[in-house]
KEMARLO-20938 format. One record per residue: residue in one letter; residue number from 1; x, y, z of N, C-alpha, C, CB in turn. Coordinates in steps of 0.02 Angstrom, whole numbers. Atoms other than C-alpha are relative to their C-alpha. Glycine has a CB too. Example, Ala and Ser with C-alpha at 12.3 -4.5 7.8 and 13.67 -1.06 7.14 Angstrom:
<nugus>
NUGU,A,1,45,-59,0,615,-225,390,45,60,0,-50,1,62
NUGU,S,2,-42,-59,-3,684,-53,357,-39,55,37,20,23,-71
</nugus>
This chain:
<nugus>
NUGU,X,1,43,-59,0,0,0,0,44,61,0,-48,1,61
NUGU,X,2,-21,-80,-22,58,176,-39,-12,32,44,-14,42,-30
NUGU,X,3,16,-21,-71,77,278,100,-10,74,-16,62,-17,61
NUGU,X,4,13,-66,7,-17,461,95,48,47,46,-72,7,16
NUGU,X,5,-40,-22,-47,125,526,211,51,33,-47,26,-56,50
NUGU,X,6,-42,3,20,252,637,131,69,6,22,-14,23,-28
NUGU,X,7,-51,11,-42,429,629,174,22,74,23,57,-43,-37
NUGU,X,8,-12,-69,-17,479,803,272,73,21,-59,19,6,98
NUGU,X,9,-65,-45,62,635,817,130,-33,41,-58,54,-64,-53
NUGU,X,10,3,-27,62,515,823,8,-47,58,6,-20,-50,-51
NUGU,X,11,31,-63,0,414,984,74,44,57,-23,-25,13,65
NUGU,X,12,-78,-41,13,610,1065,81,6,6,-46,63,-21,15
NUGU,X,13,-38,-2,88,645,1027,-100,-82,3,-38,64,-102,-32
NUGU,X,14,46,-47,44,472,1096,-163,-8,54,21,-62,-19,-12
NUGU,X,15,-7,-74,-28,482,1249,-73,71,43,-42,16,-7,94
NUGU,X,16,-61,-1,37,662,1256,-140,-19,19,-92,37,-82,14
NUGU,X,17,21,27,83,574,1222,-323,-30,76,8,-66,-88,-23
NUGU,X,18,40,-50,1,442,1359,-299,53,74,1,-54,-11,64
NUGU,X,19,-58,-39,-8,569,1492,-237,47,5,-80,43,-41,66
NUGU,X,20,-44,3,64,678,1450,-403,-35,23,-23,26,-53,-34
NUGU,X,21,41,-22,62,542,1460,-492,-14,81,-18,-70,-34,9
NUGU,X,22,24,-67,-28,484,1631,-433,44,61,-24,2,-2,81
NUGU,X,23,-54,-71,19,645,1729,-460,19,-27,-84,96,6,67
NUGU,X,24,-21,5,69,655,1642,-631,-48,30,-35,10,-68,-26
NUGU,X,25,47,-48,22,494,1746,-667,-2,57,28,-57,-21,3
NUGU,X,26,17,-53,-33,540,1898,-588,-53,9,63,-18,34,-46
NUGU,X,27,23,-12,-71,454,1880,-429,30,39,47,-3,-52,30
NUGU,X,28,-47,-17,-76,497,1970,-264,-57,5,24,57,69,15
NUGU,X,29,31,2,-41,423,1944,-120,-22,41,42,14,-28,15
NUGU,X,30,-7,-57,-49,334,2055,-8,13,28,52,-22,14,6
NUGU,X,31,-40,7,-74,410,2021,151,86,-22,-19,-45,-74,55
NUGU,X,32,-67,56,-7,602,2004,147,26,-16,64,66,26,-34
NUGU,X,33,-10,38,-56,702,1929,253,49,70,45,45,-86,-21
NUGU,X,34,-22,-43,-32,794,2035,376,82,7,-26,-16,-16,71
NUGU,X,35,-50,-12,28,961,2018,295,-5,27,-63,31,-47,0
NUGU,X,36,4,-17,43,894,2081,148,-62,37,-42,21,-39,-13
NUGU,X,37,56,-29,15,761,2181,51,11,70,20,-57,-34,30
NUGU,X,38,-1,-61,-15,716,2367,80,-10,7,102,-66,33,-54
NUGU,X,39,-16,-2,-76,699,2329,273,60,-4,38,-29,-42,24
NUGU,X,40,-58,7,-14,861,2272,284,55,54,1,11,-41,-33
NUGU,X,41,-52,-50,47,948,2398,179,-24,61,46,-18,11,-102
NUGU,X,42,12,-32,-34,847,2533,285,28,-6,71,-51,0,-9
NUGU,X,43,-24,-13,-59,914,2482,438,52,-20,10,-29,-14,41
NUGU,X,44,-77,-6,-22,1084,2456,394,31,57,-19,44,-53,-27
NUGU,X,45,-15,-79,14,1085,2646,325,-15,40,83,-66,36,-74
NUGU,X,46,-5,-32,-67,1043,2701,495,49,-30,54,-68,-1,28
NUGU,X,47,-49,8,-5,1168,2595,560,71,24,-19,-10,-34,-7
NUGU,X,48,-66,-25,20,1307,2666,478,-45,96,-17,43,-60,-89
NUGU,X,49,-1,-65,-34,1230,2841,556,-42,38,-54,80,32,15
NUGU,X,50,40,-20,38,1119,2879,412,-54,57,34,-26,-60,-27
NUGU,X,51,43,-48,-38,1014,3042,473,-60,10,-76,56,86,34
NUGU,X,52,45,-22,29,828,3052,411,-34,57,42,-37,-51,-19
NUGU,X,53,17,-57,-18,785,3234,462,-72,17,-23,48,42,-22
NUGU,X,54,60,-34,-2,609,3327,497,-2,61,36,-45,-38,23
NUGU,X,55,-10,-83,-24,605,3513,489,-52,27,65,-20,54,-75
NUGU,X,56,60,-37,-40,462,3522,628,11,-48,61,-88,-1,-39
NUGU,X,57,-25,45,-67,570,3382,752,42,35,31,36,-68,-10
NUGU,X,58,-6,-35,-39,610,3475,898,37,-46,54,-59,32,11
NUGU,X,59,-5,50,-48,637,3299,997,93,-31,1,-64,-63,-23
NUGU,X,60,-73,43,20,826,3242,921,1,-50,-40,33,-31,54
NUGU,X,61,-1,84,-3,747,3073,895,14,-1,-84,-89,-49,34
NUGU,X,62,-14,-4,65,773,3123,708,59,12,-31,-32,35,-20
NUGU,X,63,-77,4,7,954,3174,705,30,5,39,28,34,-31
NUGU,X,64,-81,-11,-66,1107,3150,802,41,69,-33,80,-94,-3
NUGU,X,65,-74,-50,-8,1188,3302,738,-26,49,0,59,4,-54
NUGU,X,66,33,-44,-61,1164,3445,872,1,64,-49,51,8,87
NUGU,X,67,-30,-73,26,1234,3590,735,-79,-11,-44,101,9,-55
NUGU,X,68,69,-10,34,1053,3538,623,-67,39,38,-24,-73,-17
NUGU,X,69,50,18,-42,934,3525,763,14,78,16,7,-69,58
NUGU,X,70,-19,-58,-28,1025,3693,831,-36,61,-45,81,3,3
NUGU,X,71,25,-48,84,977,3767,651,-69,1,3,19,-43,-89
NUGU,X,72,77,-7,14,789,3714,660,-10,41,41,-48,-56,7
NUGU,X,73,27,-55,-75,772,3792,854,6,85,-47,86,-4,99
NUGU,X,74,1,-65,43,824,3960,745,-39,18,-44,45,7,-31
NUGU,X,75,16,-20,64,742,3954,604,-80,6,39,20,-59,-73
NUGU,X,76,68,8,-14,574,3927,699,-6,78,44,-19,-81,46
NUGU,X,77,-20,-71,-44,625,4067,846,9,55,-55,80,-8,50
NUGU,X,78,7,-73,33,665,4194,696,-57,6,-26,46,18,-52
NUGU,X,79,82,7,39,504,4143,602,-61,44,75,-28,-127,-16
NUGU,X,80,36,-30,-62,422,4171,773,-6,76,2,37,-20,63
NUGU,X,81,-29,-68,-14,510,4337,792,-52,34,-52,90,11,-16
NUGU,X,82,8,-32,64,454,4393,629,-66,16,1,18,-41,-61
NUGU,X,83,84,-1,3,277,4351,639,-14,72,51,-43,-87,41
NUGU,X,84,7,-46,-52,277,4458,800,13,89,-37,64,-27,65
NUGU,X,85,-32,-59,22,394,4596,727,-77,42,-78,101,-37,-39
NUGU,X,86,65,-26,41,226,4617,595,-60,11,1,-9,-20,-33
NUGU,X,87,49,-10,-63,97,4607,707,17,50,45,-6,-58,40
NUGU,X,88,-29,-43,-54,194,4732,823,-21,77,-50,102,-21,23
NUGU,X,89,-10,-73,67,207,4876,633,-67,11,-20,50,-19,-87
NUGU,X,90,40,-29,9,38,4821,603,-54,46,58,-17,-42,-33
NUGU,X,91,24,-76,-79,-30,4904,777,9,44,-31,49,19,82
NUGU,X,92,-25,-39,-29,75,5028,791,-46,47,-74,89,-8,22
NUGU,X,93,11,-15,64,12,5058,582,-51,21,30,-1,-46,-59
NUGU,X,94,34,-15,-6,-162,5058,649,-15,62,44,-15,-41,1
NUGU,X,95,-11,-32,-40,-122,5161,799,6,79,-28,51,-31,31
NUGU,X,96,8,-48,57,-76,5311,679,-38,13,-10,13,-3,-47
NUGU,X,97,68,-38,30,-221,5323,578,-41,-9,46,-32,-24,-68
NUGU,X,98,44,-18,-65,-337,5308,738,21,71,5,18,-47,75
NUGU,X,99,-17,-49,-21,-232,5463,802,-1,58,-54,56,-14,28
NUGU,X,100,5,-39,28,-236,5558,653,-76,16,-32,48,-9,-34
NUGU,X,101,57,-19,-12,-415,5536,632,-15,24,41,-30,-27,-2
NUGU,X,102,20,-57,-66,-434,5601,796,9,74,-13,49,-11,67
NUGU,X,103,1,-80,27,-345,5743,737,-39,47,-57,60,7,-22
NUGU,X,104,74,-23,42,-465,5784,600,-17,11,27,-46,-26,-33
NUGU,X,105,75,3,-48,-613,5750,703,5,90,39,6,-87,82
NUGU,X,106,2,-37,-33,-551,5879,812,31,80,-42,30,-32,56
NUGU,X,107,16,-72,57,-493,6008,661,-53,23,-43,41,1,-50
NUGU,X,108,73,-3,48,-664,5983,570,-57,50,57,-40,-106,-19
NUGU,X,109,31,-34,-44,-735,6041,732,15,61,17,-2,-27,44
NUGU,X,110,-33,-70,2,-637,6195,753,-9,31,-44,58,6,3
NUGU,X,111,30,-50,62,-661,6248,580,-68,16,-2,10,-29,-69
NUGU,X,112,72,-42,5,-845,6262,603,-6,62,47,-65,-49,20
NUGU,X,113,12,-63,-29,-814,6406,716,17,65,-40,36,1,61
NUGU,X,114,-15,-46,41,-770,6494,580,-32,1,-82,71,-4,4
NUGU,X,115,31,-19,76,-858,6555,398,50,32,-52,-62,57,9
NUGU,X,116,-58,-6,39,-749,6567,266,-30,14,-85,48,-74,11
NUGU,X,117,-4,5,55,-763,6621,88,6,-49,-30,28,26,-13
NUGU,X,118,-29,46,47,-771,6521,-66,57,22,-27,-41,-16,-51
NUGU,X,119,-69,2,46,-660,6606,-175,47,51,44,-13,32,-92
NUGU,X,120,-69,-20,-44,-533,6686,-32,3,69,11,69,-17,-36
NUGU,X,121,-2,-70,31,-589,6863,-67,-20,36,70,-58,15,-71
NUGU,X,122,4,-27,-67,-644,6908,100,14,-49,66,-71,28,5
NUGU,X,123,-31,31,-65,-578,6857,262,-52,-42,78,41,74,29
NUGU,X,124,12,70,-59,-650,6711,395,-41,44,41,79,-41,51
NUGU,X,125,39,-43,-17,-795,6786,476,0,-67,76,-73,26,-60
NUGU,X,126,-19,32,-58,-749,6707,681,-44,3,56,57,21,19
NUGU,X,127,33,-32,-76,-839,6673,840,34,-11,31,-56,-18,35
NUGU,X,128,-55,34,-40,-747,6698,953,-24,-14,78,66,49,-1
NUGU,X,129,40,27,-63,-863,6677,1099,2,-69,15,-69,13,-5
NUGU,X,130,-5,68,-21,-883,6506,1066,57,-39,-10,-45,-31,-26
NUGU,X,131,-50,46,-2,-698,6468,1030,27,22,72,53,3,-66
NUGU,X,132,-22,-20,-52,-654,6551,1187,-34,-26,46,4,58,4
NUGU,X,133,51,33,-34,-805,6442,1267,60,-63,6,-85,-12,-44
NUGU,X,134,-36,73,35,-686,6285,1201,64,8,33,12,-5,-95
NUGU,X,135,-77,-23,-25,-516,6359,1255,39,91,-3,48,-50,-56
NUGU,X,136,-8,-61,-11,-478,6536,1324,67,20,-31,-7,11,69
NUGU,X,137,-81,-30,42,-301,6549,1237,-3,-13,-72,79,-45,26
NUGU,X,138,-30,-20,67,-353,6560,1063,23,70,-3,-49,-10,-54
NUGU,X,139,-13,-80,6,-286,6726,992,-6,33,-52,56,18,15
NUGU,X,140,11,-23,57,-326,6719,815,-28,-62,-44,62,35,-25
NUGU,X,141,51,67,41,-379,6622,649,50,27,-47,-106,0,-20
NUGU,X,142,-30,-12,66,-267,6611,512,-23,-65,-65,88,2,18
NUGU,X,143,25,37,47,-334,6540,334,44,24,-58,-78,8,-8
NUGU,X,144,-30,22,72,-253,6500,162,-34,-7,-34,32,-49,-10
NUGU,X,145,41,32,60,-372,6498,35,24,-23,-47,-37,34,-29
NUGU,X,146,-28,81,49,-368,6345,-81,41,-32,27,39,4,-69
NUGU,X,147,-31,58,-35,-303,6257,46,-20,-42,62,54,21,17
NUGU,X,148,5,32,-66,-313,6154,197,-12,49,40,57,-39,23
NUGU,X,149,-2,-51,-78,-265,6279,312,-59,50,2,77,55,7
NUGU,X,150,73,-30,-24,-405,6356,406,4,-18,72,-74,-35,-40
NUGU,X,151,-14,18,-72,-355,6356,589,2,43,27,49,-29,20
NUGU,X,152,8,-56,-66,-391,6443,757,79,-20,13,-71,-20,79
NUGU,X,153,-70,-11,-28,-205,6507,830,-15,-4,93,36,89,-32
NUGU,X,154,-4,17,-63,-170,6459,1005,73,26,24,-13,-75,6
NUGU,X,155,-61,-7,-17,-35,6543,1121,-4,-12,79,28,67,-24
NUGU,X,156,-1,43,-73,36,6454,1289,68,42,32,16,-104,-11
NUGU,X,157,-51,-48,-27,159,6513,1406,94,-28,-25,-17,-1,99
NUGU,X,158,-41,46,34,276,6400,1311,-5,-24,-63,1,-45,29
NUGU,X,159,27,21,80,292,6342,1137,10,-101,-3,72,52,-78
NUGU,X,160,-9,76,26,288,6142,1174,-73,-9,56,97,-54,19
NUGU,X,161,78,4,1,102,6162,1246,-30,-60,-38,-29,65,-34
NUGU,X,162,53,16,64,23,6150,1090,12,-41,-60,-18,60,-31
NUGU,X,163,-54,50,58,149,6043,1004,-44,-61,0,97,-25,31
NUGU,X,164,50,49,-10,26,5891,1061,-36,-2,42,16,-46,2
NUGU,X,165,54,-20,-9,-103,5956,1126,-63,30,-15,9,10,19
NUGU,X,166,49,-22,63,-264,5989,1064,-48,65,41,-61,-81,-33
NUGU,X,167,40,-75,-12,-386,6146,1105,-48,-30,67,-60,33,-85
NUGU,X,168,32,36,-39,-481,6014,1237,31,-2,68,-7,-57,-27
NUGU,X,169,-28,15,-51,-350,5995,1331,50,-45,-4,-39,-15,37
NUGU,X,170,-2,72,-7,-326,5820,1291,84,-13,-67,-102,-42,-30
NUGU,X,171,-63,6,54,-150,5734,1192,-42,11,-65,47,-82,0
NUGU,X,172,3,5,74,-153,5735,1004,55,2,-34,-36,44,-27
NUGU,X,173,-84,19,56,-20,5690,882,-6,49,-38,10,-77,-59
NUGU,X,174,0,-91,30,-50,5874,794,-7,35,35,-45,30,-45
NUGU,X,175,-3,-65,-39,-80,5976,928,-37,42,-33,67,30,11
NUGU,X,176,45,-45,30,-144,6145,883,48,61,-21,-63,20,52
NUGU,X,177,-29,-47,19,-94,6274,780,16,72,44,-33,6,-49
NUGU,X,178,-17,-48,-99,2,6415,918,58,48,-44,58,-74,104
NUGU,X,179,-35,-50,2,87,6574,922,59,-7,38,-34,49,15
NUGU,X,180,-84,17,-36,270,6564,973,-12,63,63,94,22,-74
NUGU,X,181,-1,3,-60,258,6613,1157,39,80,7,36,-72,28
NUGU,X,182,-26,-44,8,382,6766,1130,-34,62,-38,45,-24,-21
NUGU,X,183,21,-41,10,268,6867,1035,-55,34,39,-4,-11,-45
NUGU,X,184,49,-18,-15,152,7002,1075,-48,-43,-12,-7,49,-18
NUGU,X,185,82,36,12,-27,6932,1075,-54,74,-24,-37,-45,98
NUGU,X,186,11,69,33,-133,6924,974,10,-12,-53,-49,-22,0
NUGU,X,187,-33,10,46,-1,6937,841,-7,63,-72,-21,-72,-10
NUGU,X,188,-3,-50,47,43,7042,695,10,79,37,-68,-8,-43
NUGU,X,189,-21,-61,-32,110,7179,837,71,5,-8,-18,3,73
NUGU,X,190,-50,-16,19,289,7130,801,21,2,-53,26,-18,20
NUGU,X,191,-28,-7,91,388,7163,669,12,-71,-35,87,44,-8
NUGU,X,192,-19,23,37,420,6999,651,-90,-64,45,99,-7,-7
NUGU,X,193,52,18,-34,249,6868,715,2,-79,-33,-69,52,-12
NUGU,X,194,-22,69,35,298,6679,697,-53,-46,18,74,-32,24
NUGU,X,195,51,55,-14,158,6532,701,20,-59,-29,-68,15,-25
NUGU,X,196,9,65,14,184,6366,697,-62,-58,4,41,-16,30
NUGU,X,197,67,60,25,78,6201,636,57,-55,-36,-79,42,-79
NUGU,X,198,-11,87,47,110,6014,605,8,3,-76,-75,-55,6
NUGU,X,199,20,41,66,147,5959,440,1,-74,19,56,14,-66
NUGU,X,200,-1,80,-9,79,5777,487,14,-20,-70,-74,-37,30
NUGU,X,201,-19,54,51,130,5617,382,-78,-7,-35,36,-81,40
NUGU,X,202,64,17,32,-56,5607,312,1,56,-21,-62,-24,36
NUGU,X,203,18,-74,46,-33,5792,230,-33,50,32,-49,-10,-63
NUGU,X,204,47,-41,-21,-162,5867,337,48,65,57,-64,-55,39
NUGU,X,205,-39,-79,-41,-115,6052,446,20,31,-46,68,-2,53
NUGU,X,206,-57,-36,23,43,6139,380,17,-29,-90,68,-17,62
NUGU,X,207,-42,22,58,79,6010,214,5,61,-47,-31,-66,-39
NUGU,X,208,16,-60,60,7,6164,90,54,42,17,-79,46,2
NUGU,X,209,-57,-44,-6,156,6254,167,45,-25,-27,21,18,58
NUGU,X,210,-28,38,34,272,6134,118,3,3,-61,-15,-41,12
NUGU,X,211,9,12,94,224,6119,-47,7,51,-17,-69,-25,-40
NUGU,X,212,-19,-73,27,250,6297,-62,65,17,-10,-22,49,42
NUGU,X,213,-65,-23,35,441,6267,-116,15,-19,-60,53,-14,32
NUGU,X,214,13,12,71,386,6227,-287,-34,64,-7,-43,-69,-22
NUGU,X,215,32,-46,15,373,6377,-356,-40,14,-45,25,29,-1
NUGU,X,216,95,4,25,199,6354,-459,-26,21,52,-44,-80,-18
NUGU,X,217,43,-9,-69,132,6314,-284,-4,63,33,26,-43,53
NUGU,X,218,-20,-41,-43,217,6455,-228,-66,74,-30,98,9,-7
NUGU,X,219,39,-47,51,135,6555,-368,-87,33,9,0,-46,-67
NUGU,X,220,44,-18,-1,-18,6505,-340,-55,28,64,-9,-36,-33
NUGU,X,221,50,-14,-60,-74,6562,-166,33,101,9,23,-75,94
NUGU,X,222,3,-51,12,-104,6753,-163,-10,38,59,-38,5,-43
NUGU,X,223,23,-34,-51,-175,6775,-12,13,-50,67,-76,21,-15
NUGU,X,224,13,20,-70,-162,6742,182,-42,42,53,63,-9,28
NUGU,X,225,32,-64,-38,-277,6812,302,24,-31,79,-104,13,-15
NUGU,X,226,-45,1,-69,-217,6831,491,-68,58,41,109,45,-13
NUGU,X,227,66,-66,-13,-387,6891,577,18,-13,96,-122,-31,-41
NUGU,X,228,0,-1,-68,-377,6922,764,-85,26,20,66,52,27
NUGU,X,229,63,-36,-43,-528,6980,888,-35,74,-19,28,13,76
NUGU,X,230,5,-79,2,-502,7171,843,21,19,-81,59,40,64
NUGU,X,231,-37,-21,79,-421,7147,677,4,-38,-37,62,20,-7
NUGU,X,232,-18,72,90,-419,7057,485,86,53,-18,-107,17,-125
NUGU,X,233,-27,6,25,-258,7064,422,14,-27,-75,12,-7,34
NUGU,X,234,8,31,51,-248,7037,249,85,-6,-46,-63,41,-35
NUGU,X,235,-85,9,15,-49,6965,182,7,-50,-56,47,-32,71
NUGU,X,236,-18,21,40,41,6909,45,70,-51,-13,-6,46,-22
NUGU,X,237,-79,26,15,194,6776,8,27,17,-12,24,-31,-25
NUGU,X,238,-55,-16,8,346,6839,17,39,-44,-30,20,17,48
NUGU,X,239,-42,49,12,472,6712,21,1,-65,43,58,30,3
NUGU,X,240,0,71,-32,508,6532,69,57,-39,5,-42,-41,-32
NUGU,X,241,-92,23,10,668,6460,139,-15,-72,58,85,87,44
NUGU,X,242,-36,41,-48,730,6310,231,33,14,48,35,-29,-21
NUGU,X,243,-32,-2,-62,796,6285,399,20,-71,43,-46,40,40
NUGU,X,244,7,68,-53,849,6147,529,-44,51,65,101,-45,33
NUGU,X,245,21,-21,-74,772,6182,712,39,29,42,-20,-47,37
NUGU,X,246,-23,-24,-21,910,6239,765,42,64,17,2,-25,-3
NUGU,X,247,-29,-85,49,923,6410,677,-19,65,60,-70,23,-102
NUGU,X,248,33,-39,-55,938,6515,798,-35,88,-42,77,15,72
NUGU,X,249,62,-68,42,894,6668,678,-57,12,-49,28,41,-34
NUGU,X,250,73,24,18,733,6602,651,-42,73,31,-25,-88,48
NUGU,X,251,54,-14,-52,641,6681,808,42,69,31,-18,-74,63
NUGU,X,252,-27,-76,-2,699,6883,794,-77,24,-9,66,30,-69
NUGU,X,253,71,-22,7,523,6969,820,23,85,13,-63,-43,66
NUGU,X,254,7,-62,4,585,7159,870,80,3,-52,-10,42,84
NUGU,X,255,-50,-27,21,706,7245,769,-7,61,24,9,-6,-63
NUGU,X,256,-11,-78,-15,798,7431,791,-15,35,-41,59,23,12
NUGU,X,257,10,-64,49,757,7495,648,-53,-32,-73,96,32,-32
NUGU,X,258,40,42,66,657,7470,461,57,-35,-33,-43,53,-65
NUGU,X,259,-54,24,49,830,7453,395,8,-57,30,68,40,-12
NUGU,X,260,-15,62,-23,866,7309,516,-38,-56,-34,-10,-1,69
NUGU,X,261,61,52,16,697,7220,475,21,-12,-81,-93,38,12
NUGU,X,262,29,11,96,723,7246,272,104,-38,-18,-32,136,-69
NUGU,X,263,-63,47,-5,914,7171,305,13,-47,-7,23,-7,35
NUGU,X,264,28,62,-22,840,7034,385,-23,-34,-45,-46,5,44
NUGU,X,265,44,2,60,704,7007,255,54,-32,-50,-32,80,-25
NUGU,X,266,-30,0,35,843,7027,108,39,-64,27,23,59,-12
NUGU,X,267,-48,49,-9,966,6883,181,-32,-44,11,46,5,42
NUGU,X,268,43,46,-12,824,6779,203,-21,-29,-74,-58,30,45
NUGU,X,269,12,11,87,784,6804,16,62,-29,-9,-11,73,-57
NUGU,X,270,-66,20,3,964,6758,-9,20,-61,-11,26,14,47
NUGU,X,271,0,88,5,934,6584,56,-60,-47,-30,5,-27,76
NUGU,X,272,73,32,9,749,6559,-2,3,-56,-55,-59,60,-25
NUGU,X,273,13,36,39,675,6419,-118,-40,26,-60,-24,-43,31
NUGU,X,274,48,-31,51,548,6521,-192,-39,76,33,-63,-65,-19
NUGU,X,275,6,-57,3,496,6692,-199,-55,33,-42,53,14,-13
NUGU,X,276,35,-39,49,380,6828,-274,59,34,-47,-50,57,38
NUGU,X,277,-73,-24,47,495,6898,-425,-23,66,21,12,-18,-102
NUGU,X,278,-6,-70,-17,455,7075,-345,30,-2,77,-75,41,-7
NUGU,X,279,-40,6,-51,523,7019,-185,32,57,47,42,-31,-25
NUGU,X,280,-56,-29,17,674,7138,-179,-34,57,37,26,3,-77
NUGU,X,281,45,-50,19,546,7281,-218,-43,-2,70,-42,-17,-75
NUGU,X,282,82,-11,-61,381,7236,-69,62,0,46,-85,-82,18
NUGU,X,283,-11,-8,-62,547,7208,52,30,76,17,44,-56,19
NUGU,X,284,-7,-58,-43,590,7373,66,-34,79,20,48,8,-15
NUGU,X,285,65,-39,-44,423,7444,125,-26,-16,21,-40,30,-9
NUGU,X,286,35,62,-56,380,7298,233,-4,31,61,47,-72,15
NUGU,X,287,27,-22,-65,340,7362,400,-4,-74,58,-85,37,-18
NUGU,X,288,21,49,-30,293,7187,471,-39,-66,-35,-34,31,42
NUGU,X,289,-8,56,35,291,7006,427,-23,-47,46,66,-12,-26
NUGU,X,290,2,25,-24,210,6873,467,14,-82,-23,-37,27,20
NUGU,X,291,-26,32,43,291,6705,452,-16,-80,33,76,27,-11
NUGU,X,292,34,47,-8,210,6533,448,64,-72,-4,-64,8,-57
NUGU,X,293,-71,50,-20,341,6385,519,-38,-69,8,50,23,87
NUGU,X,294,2,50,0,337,6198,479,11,-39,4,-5,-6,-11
NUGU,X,295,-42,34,7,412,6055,478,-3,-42,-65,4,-29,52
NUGU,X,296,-28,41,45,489,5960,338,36,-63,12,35,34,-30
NUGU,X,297,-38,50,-15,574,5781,327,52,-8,-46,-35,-54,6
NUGU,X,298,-61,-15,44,722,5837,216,68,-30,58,3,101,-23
NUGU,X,299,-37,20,-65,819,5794,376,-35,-34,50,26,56,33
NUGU,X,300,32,26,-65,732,5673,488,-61,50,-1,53,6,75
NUGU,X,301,80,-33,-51,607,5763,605,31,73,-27,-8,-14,122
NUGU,X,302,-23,-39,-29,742,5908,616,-12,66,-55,67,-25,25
NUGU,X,303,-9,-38,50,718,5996,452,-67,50,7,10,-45,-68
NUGU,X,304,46,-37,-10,609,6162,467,-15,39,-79,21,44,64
NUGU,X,305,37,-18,76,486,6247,294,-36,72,35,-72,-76,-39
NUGU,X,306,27,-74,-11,468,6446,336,-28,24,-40,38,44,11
NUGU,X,307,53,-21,48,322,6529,247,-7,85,8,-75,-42,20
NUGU,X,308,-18,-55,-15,382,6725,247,-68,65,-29,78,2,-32
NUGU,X,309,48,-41,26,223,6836,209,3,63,23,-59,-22,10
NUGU,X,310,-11,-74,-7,216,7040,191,-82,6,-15,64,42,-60
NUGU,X,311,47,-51,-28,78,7154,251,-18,-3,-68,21,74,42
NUGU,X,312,12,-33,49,-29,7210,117,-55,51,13,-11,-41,-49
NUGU,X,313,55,-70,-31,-188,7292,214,-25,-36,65,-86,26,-62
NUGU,X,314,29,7,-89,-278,7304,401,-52,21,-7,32,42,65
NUGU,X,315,57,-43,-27,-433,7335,455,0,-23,84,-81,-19,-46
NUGU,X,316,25,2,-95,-509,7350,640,36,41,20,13,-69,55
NUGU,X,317,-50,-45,-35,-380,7455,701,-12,71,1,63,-7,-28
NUGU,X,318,-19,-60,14,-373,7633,751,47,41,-69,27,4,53
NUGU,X,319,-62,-10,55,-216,7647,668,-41,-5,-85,70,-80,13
NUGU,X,320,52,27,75,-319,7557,504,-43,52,-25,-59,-65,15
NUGU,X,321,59,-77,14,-454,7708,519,11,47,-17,-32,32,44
NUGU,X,322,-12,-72,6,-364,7838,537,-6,31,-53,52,17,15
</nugus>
């Protein structure tokens, strides 16, 4: 009887058979053996120190070498930084235009205390009851027609008051337009009557001064009016020069004589940007000047835009009547 039993050699030597067979048809198997295959080969590359790196492993367990790992901690910490550092510009961005809307808000409101011509021909008709309701140290109203400017004058016992401070009381990143502290009040009594105003980074206040060293610009503004409580002043552009802040012969308000003042005047022309081409001619029967001070960023913060205007007529005054 044949025996259904097979012999354990001959399972060995058909396994053996199959196997042959397999790689003689391109087979591979999907498990290899640990000496060999892509499991093998994988973990004898990390054996012989093979580093598979992940830019977001923080742990080591991904490389032994401390100068990589040292590199990611950085690269994540400056990324960090960065994010912050743009989040920090955009505030500070928003922070700005908040504050300079404020400042509007609070020049839109000031200008309604005052009635103004369309076309520039007569001078800012003022209450001054109710700006003096608002803040007892205005002292005047000076306007630019065809321009921005249209502002109540403010004078303090100091000229860094009003530098950021507003007519309320309260801070403001423009402050309020102010009479330099050294002059008579309420201006246009000395020979020489200096007012300063912001040129903010958004254009608004003083910029129209500024722009007045292009001489078109310069060209085209004809008139300034300078109205006080008792008196319109009605003045014309002279000249327009540059300065730093630190000029000290900026802020000369009496002179000894006309000749001093028309000296003055003349060496001022000397250095100007732009000018009336009769200049020369209105300075030497000027009497009194009044001269509108800005700032410029030709230099940083430090760079100053003088706006030199001559008399041309008065009313209110005795003197004016006579």
């Amino acid at each position: 009887m044949a025996s259904h039993f097979k012999h354990p050699d001959s399972n060995q030597s058909n396994e053996k058979s199959r196997a042959a067979q397999s790689q003689d048809v391109g087979f591979v198997p999907v498990v290899s053996s640990p000496s060999g295959g892509r499991r093998g080969h994988d973990r004898l590359r990390r054996e012989e120190n093979f580093t598979q790196t992940d830019p977001y492993d923080l742990s080591g367990r991904r490389s032994r070498d401390p100068k990589k790992r040292a590199g990611r901690i950085v690269s994540i910490v400056l990324f960090v930084v960065g994010i912050g550092l743009l989040l920090t510009a955009g505030g500070l961005w928003a922070y700005n235009q908040w504050q300079y809307r404020q400042q509007d808000q609070i020049n839109q409101e000031l200008a309604a205390y005052a009635t103004v011509s369309d076309d520039g021909t007569t001078a800012p008709q003022v209450d001054w009851a109710a700006l003096k309701a608002v803040n007892g140290e205005v002292v005047s109203w000076v306007q630019i027609p065809g321009t921005a400017v249209n502002f109540p004058v403010y004078q303090a016992s100091d000229n860094e008051k009003y530098l950021h401070t507003n007519a309320e009381g309260d801070y403001s990143v423009g402050g309020q337009v102010f009479l330099d502290y050294e002059n008579t009040a309420p201006g246009m009594v000395d020979a020489q009557t200096i007012v300063y105003g912001h040129h903010l980074r958004n254009g608004a206040m003083f910029k129209a001064i500024s722009d007045m060293d292009n001489q078109e610009m310069f060209d085209g503004v004809s008139t300034v009016w300078y109205v006080t409580e008792d008196a319109t002043y009605e003045l014309e552009p002279l000249l327009l020069y540059h300065t730093n802040e630190d000029d000290a012969n900026v802020r000369q308000f009496a002179f000894s004589s006309a000749d001093d003042l028309h000296a003055y005047l003349t060496g001022l022309l000397g250095t100007s940007l732009t000018s009336r081409s009769d200049a020369a001619q209105v300075i030497s029967t000027t009497t009194r000047v009044l001269t509108l001070c800005t700032c410029n960023y030709d230099n940083g913060d430090s760079g100053r835009t003088l706006l030199v205007c001559a008399l041309k007529s008065e009313a209110g005054t005795p003197e004016a009547t006579a």
